[in-house]
PLY file of the C-alpha trace (Angstrom):
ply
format ascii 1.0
element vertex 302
property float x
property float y
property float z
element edge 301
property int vertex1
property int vertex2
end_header
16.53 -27.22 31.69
17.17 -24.28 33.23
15.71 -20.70 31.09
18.59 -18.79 29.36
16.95 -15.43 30.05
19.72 -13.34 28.74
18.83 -14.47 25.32
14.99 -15.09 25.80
14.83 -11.41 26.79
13.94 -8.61 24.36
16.04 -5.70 26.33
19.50 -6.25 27.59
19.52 -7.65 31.40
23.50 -8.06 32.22
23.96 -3.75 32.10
22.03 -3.01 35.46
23.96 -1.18 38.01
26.64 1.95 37.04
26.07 5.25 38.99
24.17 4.25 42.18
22.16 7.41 41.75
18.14 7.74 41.30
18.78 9.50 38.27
20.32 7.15 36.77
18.58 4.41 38.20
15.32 6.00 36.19
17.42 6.04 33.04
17.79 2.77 32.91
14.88 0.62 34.04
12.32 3.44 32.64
14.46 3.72 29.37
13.68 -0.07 29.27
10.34 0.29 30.32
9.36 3.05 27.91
9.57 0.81 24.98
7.00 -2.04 26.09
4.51 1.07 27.24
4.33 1.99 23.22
4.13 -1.64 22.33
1.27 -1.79 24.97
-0.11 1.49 23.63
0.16 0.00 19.94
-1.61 -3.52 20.95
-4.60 -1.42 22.51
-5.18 0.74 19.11
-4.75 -2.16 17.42
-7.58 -4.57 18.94
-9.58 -1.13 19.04
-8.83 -1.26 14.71
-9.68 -5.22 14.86
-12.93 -4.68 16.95
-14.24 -1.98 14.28
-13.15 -4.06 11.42
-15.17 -6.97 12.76
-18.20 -4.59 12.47
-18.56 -3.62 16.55
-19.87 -0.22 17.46
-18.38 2.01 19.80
-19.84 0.38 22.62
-20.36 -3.41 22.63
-23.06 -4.57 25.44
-22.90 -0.81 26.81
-19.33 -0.65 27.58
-16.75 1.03 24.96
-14.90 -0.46 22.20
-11.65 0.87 24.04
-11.98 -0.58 27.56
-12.54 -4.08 25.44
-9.49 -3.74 24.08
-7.66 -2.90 26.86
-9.03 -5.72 28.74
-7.60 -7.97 26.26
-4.35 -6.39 25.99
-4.06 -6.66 29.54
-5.14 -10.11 29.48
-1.86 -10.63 26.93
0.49 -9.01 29.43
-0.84 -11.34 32.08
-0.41 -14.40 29.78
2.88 -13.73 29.51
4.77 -12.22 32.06
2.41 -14.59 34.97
4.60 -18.09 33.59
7.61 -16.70 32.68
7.33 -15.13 36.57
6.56 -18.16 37.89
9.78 -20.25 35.86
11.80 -17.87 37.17
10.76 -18.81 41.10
10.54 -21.83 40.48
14.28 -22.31 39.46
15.43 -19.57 42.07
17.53 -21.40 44.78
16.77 -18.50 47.11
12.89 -18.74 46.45
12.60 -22.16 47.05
14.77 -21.96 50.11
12.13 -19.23 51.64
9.48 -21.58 50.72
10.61 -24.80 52.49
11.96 -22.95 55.28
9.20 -21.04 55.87
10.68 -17.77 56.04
13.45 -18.62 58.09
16.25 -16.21 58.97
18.97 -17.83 56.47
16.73 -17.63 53.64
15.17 -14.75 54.45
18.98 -13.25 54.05
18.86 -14.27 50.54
15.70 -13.28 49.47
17.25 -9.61 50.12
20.36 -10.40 47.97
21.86 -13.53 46.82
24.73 -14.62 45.28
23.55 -14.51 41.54
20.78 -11.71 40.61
17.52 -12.99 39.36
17.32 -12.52 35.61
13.98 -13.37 35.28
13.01 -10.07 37.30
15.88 -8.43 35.16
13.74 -9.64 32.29
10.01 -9.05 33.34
10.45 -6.28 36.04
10.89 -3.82 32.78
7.94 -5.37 30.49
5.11 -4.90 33.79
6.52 -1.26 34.32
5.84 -0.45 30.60
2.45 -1.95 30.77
1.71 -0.04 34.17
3.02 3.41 31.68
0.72 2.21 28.78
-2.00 1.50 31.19
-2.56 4.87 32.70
-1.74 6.74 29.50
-4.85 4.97 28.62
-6.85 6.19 31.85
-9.57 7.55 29.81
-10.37 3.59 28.62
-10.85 2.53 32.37
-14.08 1.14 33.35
-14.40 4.01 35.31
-17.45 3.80 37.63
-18.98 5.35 40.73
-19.13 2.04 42.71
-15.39 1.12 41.85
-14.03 4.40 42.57
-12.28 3.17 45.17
-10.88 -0.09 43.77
-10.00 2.24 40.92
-7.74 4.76 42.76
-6.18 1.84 44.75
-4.79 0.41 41.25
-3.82 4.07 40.10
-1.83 4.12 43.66
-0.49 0.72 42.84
0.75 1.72 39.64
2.55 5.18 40.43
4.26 3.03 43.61
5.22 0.63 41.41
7.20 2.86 38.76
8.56 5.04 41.54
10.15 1.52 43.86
10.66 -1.43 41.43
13.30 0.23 39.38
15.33 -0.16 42.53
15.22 -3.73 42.93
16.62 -4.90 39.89
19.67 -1.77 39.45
20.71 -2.23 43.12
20.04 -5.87 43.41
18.15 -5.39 46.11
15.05 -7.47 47.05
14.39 -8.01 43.27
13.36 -11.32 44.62
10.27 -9.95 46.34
9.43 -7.98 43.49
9.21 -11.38 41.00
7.12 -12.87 43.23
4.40 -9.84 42.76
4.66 -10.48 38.62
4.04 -14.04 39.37
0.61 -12.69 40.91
-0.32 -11.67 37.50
-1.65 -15.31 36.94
-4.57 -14.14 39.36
-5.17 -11.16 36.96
-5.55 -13.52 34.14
-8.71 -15.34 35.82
-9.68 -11.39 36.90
-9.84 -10.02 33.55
-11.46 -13.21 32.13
-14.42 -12.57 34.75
-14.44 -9.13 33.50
-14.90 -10.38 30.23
-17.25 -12.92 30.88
-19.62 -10.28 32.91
-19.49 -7.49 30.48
-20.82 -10.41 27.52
-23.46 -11.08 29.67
-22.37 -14.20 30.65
-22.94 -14.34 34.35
-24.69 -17.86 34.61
-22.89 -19.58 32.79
-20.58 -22.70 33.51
-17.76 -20.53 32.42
-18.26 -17.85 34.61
-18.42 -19.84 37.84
-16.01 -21.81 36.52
-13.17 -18.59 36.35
-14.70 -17.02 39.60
-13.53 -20.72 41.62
-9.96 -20.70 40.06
-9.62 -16.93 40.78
-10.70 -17.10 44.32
-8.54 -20.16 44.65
-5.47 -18.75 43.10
-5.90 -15.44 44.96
-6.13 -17.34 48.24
-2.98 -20.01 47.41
-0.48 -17.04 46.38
-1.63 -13.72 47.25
-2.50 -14.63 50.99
-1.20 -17.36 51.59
1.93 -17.67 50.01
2.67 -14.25 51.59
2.98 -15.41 54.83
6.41 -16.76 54.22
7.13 -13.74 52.63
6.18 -11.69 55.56
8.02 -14.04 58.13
11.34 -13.20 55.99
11.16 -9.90 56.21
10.76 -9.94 59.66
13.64 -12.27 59.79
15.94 -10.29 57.46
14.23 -6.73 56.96
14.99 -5.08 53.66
14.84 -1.84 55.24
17.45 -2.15 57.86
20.42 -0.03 57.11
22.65 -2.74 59.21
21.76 -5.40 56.61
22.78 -2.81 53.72
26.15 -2.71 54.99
26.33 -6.15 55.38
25.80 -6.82 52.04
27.91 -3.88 50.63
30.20 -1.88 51.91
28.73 1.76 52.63
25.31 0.23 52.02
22.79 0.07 48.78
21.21 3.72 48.73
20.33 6.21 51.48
16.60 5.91 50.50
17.03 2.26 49.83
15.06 1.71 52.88
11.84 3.53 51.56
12.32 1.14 48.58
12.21 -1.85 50.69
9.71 -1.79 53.50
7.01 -0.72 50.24
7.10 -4.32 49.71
4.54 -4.72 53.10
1.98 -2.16 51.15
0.73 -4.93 48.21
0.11 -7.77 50.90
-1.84 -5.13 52.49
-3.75 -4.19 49.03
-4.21 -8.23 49.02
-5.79 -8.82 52.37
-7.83 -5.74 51.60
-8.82 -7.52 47.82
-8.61 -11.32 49.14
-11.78 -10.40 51.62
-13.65 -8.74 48.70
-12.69 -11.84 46.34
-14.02 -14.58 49.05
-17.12 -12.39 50.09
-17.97 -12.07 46.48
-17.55 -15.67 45.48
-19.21 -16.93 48.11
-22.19 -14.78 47.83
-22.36 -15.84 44.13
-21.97 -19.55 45.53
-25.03 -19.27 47.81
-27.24 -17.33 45.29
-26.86 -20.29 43.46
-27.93 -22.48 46.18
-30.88 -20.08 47.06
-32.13 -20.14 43.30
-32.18 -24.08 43.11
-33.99 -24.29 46.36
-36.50 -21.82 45.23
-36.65 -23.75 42.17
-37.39 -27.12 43.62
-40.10 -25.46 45.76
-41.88 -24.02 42.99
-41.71 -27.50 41.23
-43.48 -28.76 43.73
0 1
1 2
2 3
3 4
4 5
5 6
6 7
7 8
8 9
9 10
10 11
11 12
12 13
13 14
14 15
15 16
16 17
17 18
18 19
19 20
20 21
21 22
22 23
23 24
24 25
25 26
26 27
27 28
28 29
29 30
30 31
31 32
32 33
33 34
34 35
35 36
36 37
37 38
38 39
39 40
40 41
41 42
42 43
43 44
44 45
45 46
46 47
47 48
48 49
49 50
50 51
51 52
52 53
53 54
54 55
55 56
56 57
57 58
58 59
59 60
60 61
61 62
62 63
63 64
64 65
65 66
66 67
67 68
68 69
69 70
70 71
71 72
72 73
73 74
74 75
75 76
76 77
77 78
78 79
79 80
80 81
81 82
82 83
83 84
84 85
85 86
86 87
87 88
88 89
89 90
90 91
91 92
92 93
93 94
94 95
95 96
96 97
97 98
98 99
99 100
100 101
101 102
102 103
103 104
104 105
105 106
106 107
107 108
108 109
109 110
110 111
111 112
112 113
113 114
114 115
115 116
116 117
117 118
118 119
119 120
120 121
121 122
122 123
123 124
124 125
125 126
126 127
127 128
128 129
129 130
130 131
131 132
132 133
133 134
134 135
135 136
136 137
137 138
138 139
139 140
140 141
141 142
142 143
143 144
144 145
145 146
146 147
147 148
148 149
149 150
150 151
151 152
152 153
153 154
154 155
155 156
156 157
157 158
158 159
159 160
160 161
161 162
162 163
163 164
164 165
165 166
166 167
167 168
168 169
169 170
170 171
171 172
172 173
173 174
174 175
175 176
176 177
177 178
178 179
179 180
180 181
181 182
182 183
183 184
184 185
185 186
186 187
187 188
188 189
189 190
190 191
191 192
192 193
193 194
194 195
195 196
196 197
197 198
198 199
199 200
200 201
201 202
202 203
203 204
204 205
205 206
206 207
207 208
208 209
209 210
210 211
211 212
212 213
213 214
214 215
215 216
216 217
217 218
218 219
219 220
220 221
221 222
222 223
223 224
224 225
225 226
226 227
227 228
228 229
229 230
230 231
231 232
232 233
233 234
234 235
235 236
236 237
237 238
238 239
239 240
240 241
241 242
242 243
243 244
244 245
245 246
246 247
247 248
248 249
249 250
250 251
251 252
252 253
253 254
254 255
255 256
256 257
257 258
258 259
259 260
260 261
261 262
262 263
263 264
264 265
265 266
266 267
267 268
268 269
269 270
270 271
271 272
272 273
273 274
274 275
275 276
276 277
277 278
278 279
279 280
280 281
281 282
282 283
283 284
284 285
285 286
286 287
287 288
288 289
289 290
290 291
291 292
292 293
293 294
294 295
295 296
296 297
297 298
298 299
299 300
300 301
């Protein structure tokens, strides 16, 4: 059966659209978002309240009470939004289409706009942004370190872009698509955060651990990298960006920066190749330490 997400959402999904201006664009997908970034906010101070209650210091094994919680909350956005993301694709005619096609120029038309708008993104697209608001208003919690300084501003970048081009896709109805498949990505952050979890509790050897690392690495690989490809071959097939493919579709075109909006959507495959590398380098050194440590084992047995 097919998801009735007008009435499974919280927020109201069939008012998108009105004044085609950035304004009021803002208005209404950040007057959406605004209410799941206090909800976020809200979660966070209250696993902070549970942790304290449960008799937990300000730091549990050396890393504050806050960036636990936030891990967690995050790991309740992911929970959610990563299924619901992926129900939404997989009962998208337009999605599928991409997918079997491989990209190819007729899909790739509606992957840019289709008959019907994609509620699901109408849905979720509004929930992420508010956890992307709650997330930096809680900055300070961040496991803010030298050696992840970089990762760190890359997901501060990722964040800001995010707020500033997303809110397009769903008022204009305009590669929404595109943007549903990056919430479906969320499933990786599930596994991510679990790791992160896992590590901090000093949990590193254990089954579990190794266990999360494989299914990360695996569901990194599958749909970050390569179920982009398709992706990628679409919008070379049907680019967002090109103003003759606005008119197309409407009359007069979607927005005079709609085009900034659109060819964004190369920048997170980018991010991915950069974090896919890292993921596979990092798995498979943890994967051969393992094989180095039984080997030095059986030699010292004998």
């Amino acid at each position: 059966a097919m998801v009735d997400w007008v009435a499974l959402s919280p927020h109201i999904i069939t008012d998108y659209g009105g004044t085609p201006t950035l304004s009021a664009m803002y208005v209404q997908v950040w007057g959406k978002a605004i209410g799941y970034a206090i909800a976020f906010v809200s979660i966070w101070a209250l696993l902070v309240a549970l942790l304290a209650a449960a008799g937990f210091g300000k730091e549990i094994c050396g890393t504050r009470r806050g960036t636990w919680a936030l891990k967690v909350a995050m790991l309740m956005h992911h929970g959610l939004i990563a299924p619901l993301a992926i129900m939404g694709l997989m009962e998208d005619p337009a999605v599928q289409g991409m997918y079997r096609c491989f990209g190819c120029a007729e899909a790739a038309q509606l992957m840019n706009r289709d008959t019907n708008p994609p509620l699901a993104a109408r849905m979720l697209t509004p929930i992420t942004l508010g956890y992307f608001m709650g997330d930096l208003l809680l900055l300070s919690q961040w496991n803010l370190t030298k050696s992840g300084a970089f990762e760190n501003m890359l997901m501060l970048f990722h964040h800001v872009a995010s707020l500033a081009v997303w809110p397009g896709a769903i008022y204009f109805d305009w590669v929404a698509r595109y943007v549903l498949l990056m919430l479906s990505y969320e499933f990786t952050g599930v596994w991510l955060t679990t790791l992160w979890l896992l590590s901090t509790a000093n949990l590193k050897k254990s089954v579990w651990y190794m266990l999360t690392g494989a299914l990360f690495t695996f569901s990194f690989v599958i749909m970050r990298m390569v179920g982009a490809l398709p992706q990628l071959i679409a919008m070379w097939n049907a680019p967002p960006w090109s103003v003759e493919l606005e008119n197309k579709a409407q009359a007069g075109g979607i927005h005079w920066l709609c085009w900034v909006f659109s060819i964004s959507l190369v920048f997170p495959h980018l991010l991915n190749l950069f974090w896919g590398v890292k993921v596979v380098k990092g798995f498979a050194a943890v994967i051969c330490k393992k094989k180095d440590s039984k080997t030095a084992d059986g030699k010292k047995a004998k």
